[in-house]
N, C-alpha and C positions, 0 to 999 in steps of 0.2 A: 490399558483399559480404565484405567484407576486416574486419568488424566481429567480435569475439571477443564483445564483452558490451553488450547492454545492460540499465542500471537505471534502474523505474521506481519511485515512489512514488505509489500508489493506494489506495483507498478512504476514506478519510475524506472526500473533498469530492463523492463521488456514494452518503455514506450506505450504503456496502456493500449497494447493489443491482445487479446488473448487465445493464448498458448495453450490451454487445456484448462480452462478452471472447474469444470466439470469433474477430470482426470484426477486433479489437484483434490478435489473435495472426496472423491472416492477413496482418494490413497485417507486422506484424513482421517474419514467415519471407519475406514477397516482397524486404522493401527489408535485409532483414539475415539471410540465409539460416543461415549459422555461426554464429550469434551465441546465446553462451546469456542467456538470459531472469531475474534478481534482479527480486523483487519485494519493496521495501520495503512494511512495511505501517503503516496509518497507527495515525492515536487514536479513542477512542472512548469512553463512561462517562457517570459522570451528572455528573463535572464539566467535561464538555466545554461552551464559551465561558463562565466561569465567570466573571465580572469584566467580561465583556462589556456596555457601554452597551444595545446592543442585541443580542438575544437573538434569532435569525431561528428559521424552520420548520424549515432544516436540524440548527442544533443543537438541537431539540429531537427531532429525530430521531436525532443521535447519542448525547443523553441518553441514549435508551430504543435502543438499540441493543445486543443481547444478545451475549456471548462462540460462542453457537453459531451466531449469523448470522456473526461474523466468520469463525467457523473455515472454513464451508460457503460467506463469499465465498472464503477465498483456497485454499481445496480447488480451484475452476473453474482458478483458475491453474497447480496444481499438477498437475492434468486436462491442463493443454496443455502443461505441462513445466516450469515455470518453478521457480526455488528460489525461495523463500520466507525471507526475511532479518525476526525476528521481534524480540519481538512487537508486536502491536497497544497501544498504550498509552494506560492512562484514566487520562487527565491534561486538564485544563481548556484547553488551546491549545498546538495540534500547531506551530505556527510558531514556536516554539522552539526553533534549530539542538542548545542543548545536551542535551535530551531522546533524541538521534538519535545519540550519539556511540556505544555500543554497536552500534548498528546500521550507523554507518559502516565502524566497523573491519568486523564481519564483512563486507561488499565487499568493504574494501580484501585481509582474507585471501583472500578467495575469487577475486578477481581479478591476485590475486600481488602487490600496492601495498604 
């Protein structure tokens, strides 16, 4: 209850469909009532896994993964309140800390760090 922020990092690994974000905010506001909502956002483009041995369904769904599907997933989040810490970035592999460094700081301003 005593939680000021939490941040998550979503959509790149469920392809900016959604899953329950509704669901998601529910469990949130129960187990961390005060707490406001950062939502980092992920990568997306046509060189997402780009060097990759293997090449799954999902990245080829985030190849072809359009700028106005992202906008309209992370719109649902911004529906249930949450800030939006941007942007989505079409870069070839998201699991790259130093792609993220932008995005860190704005947390750390936003959270007073």
């Amino acid at each position: 209850p005593n939680m000021k922020f939490v941040v998550i990092s979503i959509g790149t690994n469920d392809a900016y469909k959604n899953y329950g974000v509704k669901d998601l905010f529910k469990n949130l506001r129960e187990k961390f009532p005060n707490a406001k909502v950062l939502v980092v956002q992920g990568g997306y483009g046509p060189d997402m896994c780009k060097g990759w041995p293997t090449v799954t369904q999902a990245c080829l769904d985030l190849r072809a993964t359009t700028e106005a599907q992202v906008t309209a997933y992370y719109d649902l989040f911004k529906a249930e309140g949450a800030t939006i810490i941007g942007p989505a970035l079409k870069v070839g592999d998201v699991h790259n800390p130093a792609l993220f460094v932008n995005q860190g700081k704005e947390v750390d301003r936003l959270i007073g760090g």
